[in-house]
N, C-alpha and C positions, 0 to 999 in steps of 0.2 A: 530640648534636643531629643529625649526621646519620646515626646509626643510624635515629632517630625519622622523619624526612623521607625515609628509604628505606622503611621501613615504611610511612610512610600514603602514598607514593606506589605502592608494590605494591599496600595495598590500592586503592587506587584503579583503576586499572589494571584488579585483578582482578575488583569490584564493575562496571565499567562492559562487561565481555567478558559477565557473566553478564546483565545486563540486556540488551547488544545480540541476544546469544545468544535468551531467552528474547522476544523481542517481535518475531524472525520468524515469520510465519503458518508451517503444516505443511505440508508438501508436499502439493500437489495428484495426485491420479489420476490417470496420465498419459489413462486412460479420459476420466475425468468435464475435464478438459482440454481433451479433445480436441471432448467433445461441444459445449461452452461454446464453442468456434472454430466447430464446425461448424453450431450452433444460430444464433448470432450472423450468419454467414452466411445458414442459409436463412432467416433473417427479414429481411435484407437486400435480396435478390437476387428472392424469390417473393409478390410480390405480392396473384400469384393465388391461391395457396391460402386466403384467407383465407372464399375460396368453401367450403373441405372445414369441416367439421365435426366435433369427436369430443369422447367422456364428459368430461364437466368434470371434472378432479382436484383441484382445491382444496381440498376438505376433506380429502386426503392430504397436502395441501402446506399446512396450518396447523395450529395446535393444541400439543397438550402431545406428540402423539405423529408432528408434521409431518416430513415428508422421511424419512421412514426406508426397510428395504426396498420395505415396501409399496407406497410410491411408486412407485421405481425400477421395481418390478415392473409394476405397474400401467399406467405408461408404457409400458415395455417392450411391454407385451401389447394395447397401443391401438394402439401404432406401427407392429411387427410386422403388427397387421392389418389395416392401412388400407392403399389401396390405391394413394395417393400415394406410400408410403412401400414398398412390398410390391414394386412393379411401374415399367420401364420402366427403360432405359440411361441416361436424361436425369438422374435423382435422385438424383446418388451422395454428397449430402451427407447425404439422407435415410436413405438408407442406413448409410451410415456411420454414424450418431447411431445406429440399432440396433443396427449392430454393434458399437459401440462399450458401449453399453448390456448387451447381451448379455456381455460379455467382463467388467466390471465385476458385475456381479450374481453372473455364474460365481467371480471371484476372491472374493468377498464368500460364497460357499457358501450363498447366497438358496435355499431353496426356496419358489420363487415359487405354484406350484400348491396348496403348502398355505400362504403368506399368504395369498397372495387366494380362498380358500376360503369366508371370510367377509365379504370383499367387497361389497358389494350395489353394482350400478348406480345411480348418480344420476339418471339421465331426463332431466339438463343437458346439453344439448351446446355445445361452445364453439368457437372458431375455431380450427385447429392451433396460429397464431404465441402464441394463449392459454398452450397447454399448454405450449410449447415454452418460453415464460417462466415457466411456473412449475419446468421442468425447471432450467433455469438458475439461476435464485433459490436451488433447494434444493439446485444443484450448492456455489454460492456460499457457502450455507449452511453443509456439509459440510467445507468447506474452513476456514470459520472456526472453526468448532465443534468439528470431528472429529466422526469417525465415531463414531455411536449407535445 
């Protein structure tokens, strides 16, 4: 009898380490982390941007084939060149978000130049704090999902 009640309490024991084990999410990218703090922030703090404008990404950030490189890249290459994000002492969160961006797509071996090779413009332009949430969402995403 208590052979049996060591047994199903080991299994128990052991059944309930393998569930707690598997039902933590994966580690997030300290990158895509970082961007999520720092995005969270300039949508906080900057008001004013909601003046800037750039390409709508949404139809990168939905779909069968949402959130992928192409995204990231995408992003990347909007932020990179806008001129909020590009320019001045003031913007170090915007910043940051590229470079943060940049360093993530790098570790991920993205070759961005030939995703978005077939890219076409949308002719949508949307507010930053826009894009910046769908940056997040598909950070969110990534993190629940894993990486695809």
């Amino acid at each position: 009898m208590t052979m049996r009640t060591l047994l199903l309490v080991s299994a128990a024991v052991l059944l309930a380490g393998v569930v707690a084990a598997s039902t933590l999410p994966p580690s997030l990218n300290k990158n895509l982390k970082s961007i999520i703090d720092l995005a969270e922030e300039f949508n906080r703090t900057f008001s004013q941007v909601r003046a800037y404008f750039v390409e709508d990404v949404g139809h990168l950030a939905q779909g069968r084939n949402r959130c992928g490189d192409k995204f990231f890249c995408k992003v990347h290459d909007i932020l990179h060149k806008h001129e909020h994000f590009a320019k001045g002492k003031e913007q170090k969160e915007e910043k940051d978000i590229v470079r943060n961006l940049d360093v993530y797509i790098r570790d991920r071996n993205a070759n961005c130049a030939a995703l978005l090779r077939n890219v076409t413009s949308t002719n949508v332009t949307k507010p930053i704090p826009e894009l910046v949430k769908h940056l997040t969402d598909c950070i969110r995403s990534r993190n629940i999902h894993g990486n695809h």
